[in-house]
C-alpha positions as CSV (number, residue, x, y, z in Angstrom):
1,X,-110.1,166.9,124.8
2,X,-112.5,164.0,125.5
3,X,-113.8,163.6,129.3
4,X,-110.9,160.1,130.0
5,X,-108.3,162.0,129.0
6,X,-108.8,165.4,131.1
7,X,-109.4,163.0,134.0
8,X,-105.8,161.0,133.3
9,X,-104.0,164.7,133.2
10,X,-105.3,166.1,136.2
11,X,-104.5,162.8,138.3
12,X,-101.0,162.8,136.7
13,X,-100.9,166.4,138.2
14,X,-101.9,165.5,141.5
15,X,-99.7,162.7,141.6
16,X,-96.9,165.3,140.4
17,X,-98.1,167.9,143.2
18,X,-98.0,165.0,145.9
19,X,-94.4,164.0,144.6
20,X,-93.4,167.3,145.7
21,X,-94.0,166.8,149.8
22,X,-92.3,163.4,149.5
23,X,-88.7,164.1,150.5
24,X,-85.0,162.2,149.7
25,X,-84.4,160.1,153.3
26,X,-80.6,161.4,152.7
27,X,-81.3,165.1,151.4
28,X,-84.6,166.2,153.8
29,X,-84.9,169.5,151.9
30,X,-84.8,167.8,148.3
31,X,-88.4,166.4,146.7
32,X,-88.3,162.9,144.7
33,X,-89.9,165.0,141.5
34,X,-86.7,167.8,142.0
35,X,-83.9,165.0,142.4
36,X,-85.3,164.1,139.2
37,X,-85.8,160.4,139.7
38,X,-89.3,160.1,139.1
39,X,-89.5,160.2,134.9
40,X,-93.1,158.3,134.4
41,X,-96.4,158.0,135.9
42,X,-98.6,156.2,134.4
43,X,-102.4,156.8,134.9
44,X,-105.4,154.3,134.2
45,X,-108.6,155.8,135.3
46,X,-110.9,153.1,134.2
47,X,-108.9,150.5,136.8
48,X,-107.9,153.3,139.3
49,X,-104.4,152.4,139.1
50,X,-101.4,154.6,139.1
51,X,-97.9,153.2,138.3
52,X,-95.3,155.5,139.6
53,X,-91.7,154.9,137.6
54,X,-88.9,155.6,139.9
55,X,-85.1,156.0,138.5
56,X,-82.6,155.8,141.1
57,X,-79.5,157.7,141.9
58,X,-77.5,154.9,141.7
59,X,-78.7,151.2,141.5
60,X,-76.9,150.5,145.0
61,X,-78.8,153.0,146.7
62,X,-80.1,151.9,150.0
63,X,-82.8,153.7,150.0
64,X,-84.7,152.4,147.3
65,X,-87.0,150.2,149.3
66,X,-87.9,153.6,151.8
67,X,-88.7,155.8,149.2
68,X,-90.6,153.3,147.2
69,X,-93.0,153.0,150.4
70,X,-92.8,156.4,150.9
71,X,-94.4,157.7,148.1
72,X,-96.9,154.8,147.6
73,X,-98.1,155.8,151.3
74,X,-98.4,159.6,150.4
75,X,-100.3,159.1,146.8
76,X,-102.5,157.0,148.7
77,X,-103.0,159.1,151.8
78,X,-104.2,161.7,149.0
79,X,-105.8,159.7,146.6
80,X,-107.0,156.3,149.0
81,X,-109.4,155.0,146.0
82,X,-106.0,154.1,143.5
83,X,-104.4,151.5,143.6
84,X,-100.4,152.8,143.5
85,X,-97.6,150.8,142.4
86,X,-93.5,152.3,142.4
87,X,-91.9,150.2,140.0
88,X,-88.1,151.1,140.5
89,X,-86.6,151.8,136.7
90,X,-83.2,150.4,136.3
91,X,-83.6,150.8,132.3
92,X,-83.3,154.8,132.2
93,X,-80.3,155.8,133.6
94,X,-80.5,158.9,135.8
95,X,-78.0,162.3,135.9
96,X,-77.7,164.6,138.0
97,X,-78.2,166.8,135.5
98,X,-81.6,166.3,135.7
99,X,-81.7,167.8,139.3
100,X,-84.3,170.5,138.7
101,X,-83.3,174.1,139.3
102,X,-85.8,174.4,142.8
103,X,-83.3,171.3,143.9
104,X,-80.1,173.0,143.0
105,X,-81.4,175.6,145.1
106,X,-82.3,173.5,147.4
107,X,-79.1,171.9,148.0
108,X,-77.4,174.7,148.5
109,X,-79.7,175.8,150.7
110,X,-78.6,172.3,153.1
111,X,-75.1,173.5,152.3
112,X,-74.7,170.7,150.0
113,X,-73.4,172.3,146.9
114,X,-75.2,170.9,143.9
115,X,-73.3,169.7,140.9
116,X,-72.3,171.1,137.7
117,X,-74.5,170.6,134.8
118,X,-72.1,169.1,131.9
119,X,-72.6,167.3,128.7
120,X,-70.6,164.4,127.1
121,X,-68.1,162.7,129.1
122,X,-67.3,163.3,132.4
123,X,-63.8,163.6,133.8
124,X,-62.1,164.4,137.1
125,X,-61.5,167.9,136.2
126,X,-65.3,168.2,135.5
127,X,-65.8,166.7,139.8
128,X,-63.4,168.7,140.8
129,X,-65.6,172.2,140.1
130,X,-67.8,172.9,143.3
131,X,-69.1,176.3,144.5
132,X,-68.9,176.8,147.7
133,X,-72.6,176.4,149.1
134,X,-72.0,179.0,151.5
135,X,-70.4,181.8,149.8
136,X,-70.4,180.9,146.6
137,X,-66.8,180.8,145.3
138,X,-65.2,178.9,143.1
139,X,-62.0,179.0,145.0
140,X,-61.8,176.0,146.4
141,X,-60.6,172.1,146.1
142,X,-61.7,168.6,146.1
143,X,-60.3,167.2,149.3
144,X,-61.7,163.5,148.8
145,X,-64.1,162.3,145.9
146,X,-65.7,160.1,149.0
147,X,-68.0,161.4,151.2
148,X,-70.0,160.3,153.8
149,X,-72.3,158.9,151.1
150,X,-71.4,157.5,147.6
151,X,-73.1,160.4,145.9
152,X,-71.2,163.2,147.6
153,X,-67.7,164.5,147.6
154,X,-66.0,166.9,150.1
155,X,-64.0,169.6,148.8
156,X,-62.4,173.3,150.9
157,X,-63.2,176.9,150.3
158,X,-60.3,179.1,150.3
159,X,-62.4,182.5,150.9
160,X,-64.6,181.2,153.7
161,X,-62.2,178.6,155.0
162,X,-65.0,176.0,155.3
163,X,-65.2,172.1,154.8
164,X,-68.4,171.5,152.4
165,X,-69.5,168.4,150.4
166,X,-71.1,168.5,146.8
167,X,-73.4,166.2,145.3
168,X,-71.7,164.7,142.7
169,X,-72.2,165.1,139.4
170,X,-73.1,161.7,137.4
């Protein structure tokens, strides 16, 4: 592997490792590289550049503009020579399938419980499934599909009689 190319990889991997300390403004415990929203980065060493490719949630998330800022100022903060760009990528459509396993646990750890992992279609029944974050059930019931946000439901637990919400899946 030639010299450019070694140099491109471990940036990239950088870049990834940084990703991880910059944190969801909803979801405080859940990285930007485990919600799964950041699909490309794109490294030119010859300009120093870095393009950063960021998928939203949902394109009527309010805090695009926050975590576009945010991780341009923590790429820089570790590497202050490149120049960064976030280009927000309405093209690929994100899922919440691709929530990585750290951030399922990590919702649940915020006693948000994470959503199922489905293929195909999605249907009410399929939002309706939540474990309970706290105990883990599967006893329970979808009190509203609207929660305080538009990406989370709130749903009862019959074994530990506790209100919870659930990320939705998309």
């Amino acid at each position: 592997m030639n010299d450019l190319k070694q140099d491109i990889i471990q940036t990239e991997s950088i870049v990834r490792e940084t990703l991880e300390q910059v944190m969801d403004p909803e979801i405080r415990a859940l990285s930007v590289i485990d919600l799964g929203i950041i699909p490309q980065i794109d490294v030119d060493e010859d300009n120093a550049s870095i393009v950063i490719y960021m998928t939203p949630t949902f394109s009527g998330c309010p805090a695009i503009h926050i975590m576009q800022s945010m991780i341009k100022d923590k790429v820089h903060e570790i590497l202050p020579d490149y120049a960064v760009d976030v280009k927000v990528d309405f093209e690929r459509q994100w899922s919440s399938n691709l929530i990585t396993d750290k951030g399922r646990e990590a919702l649940k750890n915020f006693e948000l419980a994470p959503p199922i992992k489905f293929e195909g279609e999605l249907d009410l029944e399929k939002l309706k499934d939540a474990a309970c974050p706290r105990c883990g059930s599967h006893n329970t019931t979808m009190q509203s599909p609207f929660g305080p946000t538009l990406c989370r439901s709130i749903h009862y637990c019959y074994d530990c009689k506790q209100s919870f919400q659930q990320f939705k899946p998309v």
